[in-house]
N, C-alpha and C positions, 0 to 999 in steps of 0.2 A: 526252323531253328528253335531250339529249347534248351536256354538256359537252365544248368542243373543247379545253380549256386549262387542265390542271389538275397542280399539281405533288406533291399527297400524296395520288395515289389506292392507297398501295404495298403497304395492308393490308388484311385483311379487314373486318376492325371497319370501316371507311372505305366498302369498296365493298356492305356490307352496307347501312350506313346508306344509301347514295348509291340501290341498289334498293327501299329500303321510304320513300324520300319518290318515286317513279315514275322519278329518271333510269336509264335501260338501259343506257348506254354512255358512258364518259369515254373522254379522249384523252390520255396521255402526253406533254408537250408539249418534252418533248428531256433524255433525260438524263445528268450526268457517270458518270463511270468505266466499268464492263465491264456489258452488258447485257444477259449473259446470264441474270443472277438476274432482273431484269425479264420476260425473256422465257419463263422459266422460273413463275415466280410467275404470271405471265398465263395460260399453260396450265395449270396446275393449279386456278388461280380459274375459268377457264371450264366446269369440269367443275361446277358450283356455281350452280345457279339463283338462291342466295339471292342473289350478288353481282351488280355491276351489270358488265357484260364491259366489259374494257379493253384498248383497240386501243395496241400497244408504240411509240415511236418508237424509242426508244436517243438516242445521242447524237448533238448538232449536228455536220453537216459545214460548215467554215469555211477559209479561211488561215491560216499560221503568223501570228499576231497577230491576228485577226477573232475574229467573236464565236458562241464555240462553243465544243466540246472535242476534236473530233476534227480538222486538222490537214488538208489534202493540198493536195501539193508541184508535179503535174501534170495535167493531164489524166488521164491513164493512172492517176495515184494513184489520182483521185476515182474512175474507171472501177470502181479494184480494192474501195473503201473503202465504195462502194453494192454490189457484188456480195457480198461478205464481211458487212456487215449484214443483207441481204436473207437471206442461206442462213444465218445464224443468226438465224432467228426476227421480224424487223421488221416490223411490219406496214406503216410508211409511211417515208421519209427525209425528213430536215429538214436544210433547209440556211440558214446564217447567212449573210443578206445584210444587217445593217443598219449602216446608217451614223450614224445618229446616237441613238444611245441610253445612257442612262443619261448623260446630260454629256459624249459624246465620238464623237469619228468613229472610226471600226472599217475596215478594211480589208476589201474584201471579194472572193469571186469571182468572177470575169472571164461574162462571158457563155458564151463558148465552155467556160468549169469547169460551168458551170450545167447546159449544152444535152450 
């Protein structure tokens, strides 16, 4: 079993527990501020069979106002802001395209931010 969408996998006790009911692998499902403790904590949890491994996202890439944490302003941002995550540690990028959630419409990236 591998949880895709989970948001307190950030400690051991957690990912211990998560391996001794059979899940193997959780997923990080985007998170705020600097992600390198994340990505940091995931490398050293992998070295640990007891734990269940945990694939890192970091933070949502979104629009100044969308729904995310990370922010980019052009193409060329987004370019720099997926090449800069990925060389520190990312296992995957997420990007915030929703429009309507939690009660409200979100701004989001253009196709061409996307592609």
């Amino acid at each position: 079993m591998c949880p895709t969408h989970v948001h307190q996998a950030y400690d051991r006790e957690t990912l211990e527990a998560w391996a001794q009911s059979g899940v193997t692998t959780v997923r990080d499902s985007g998170s705020d501020g600097d992600p390198s403790d994340l990505y940091a904590f995931r490398d050293e949890a992998s070295q640990d069979r007891r734990y269940a491994r945990l694939v890192a996202l970091g933070p949502i890439i979104t629009i100044p106002g969308g729904y995310g944490s990370r922010p980019v302003t052009s193409i060329e941002h987004a370019r720099q802001m997926v090449t800069a995550l990925l060389d520190d540690g990312a296992d995957l990028i997420k990007i915030g395209i929703e429009d309507d959630l939690q009660g409200r419409r979100w701004p989001m990236l253009s196709a061409e931010e996307i592609t």
